[in-house]
N, C-alpha and C positions, 0 to 999 in steps of 0.2 A: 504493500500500500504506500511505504515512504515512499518508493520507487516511481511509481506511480505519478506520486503529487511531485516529486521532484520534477519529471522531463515536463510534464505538464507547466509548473510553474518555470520552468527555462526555455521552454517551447514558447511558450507567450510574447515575451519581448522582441523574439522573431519575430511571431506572427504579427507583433505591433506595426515593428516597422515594417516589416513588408505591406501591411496594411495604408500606412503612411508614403510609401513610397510610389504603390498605385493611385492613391487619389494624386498628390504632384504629379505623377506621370499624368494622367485623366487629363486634370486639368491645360497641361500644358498642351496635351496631344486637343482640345478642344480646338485649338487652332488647325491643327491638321484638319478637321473634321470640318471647320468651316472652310478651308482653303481645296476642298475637293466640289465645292458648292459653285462652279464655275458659271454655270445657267443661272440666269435673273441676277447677275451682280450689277449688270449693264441698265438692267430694267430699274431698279431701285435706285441706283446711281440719277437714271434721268427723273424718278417719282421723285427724290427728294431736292433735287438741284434747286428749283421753286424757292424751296426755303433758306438757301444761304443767298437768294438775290434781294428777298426781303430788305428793308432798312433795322428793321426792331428784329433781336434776337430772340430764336424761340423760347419759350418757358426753360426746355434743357441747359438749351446756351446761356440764360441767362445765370443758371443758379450754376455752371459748372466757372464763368467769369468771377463771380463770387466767392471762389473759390470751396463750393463745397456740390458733392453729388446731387443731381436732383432727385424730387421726390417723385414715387409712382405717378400723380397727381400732374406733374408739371410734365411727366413724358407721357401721358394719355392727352396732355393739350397738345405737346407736340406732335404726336401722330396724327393728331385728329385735322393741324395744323396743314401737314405734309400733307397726309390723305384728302384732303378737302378738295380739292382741282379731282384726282381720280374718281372721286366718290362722284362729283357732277358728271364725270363721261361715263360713269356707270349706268347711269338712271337710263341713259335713252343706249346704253349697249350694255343689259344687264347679262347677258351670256358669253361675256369676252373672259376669257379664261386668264390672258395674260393679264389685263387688267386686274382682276381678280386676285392675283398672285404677285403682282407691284402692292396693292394694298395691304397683303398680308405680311408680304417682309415689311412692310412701313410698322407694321404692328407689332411684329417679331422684333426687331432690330430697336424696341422702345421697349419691351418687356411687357405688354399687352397680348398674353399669350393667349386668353379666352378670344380677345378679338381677331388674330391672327390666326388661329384655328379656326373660327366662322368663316373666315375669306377664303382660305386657302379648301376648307371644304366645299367651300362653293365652286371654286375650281377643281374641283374633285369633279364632282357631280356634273358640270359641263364638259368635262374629257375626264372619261373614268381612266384613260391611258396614258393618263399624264405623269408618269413617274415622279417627276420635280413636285406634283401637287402633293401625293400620297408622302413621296419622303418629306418636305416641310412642313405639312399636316403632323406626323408622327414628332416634332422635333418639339413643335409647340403644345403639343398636346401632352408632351412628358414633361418639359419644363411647367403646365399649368397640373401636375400631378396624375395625371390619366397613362401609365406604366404600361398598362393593358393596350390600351387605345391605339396607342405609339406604335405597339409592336404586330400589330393588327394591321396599320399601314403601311409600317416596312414590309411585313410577309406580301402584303398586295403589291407594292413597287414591286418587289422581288419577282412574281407573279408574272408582272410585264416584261422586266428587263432581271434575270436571275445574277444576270454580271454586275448591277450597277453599283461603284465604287460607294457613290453615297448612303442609301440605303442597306450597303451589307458594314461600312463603320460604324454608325448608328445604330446598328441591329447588335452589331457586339457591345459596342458601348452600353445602349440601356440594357441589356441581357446583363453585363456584369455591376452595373449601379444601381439599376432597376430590381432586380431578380437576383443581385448575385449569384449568377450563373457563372461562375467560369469558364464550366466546359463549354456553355452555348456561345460565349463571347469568344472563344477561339476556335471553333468554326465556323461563324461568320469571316473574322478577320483572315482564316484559313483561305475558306472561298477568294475572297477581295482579292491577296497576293496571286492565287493563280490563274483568277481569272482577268487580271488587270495588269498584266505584264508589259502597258507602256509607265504604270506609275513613276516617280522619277527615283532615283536612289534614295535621295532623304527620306520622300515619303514610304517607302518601304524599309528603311531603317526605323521609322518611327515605330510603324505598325510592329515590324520584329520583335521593337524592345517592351514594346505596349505585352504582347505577346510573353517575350520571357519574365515580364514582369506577374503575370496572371500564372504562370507553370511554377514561379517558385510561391505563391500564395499557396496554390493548388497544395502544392508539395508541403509547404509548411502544417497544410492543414493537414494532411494524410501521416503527417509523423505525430501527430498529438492524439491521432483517431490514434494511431497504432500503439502509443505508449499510453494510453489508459486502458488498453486493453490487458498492457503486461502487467 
């Protein structure tokens, strides 16, 4: 029994940091995650331009001059802001997909994830084959706490396009933050590597370490099952 509580209590601080070591990884590999999101960067880019030609800075701008983060409050003005020219072309072209999917990263990109997931499902539902709708939908739907949701629309991108880079990161990622799934988060990432063999090298260095970072978690966890068993 000493035995026991011993590897256990020495196991732990492993399992700490490795713990600690994956979300850093996580977080920083977020950037990978969005730098494969190459479709609609163009589109949001021209949704938002509008607002830095203004004279008076948005609610955002304002409180980040100030020097302090803005609040939920001031980046739902400023979406609403940005969004506001889109939303009028919408009225009289309510079935424009792209349209629909400019508004919703205006939404995403301010942290209006309820709102962002209403748009982007409408873009859904105007081109059910829109890959880009189904993975953006799934993105904001996790960040507004819908786990299930998420993973429901990646399996559908997948569905369309089984290769697509986006959808199969995403699919690991919330599988291992969502689900703590391990093993589901490295077969996704699995797929992604072979079946996206123009990736660049960084980005496949990333994914790799993302990777060995999830097999020594695994691993940490498989030595503590195994020492309370002795």
């Amino acid at each position: 029994m000493e035995d026991t509580a011993t590897t256990a209590s020495t196991a732990s601080p492993s399992l700490q940091a490795t713990h600690v070591y994956m979300m850093a990884t996580i977080c920083l590999l977020v950037g990978l995650a969005i730098g494969y999101q190459f479709r609609g960067s163009q589109s949001l880019q021209s949704a938002t331009q509008h607002a830095s030609n203004v004279g008076a800075p948005s609610p955002s701008e304002g409180a980040m001059r100030a020097g302090r983060m803005p609040s939920l409050e001031e980046m739902k003005r400023t979406a609403d802001n940005q969004a506001a020219p889109l939303l009028a072309k919408l009225k009289t072209d309510p079935a424009n997909s792209a349209l629909l999917m400019q508004i919703g990263a205006i939404y995403h990109a301010n942290h209006q994830f309820n709102e962002a997931a209403e748009y982007y499902d409408k873009a859904r539902q105007v081109d059910p084959k829109n890959v880009s709708a189904h993975t953006n939908l799934a993105s904001s739907m996790y960040r507004s706490g819908d786990v299930d949701g998420a993973i429901a629309q990646l399996n559908e991108a997948l569905r369309y396009d089984p290769n697509d880079a986006n959808a199969l990161f995403n699919l690991g990622l919330i599988r291992l933050q969502g689900k703590h799934d391990g093993n589901g988060a490295l077969a996704a990432w699995q797929k992604l590597l072979k079946s996206n063999p123009q990736l660049s090298a960084d980005r496949k260095a990333e994914v790799q370490k993302l990777m060995a970072g999830v097999l020594t978690m695994l691993g940490d966890q498989h030595g503590i099952r195994e020492g309370a068993r002795q």
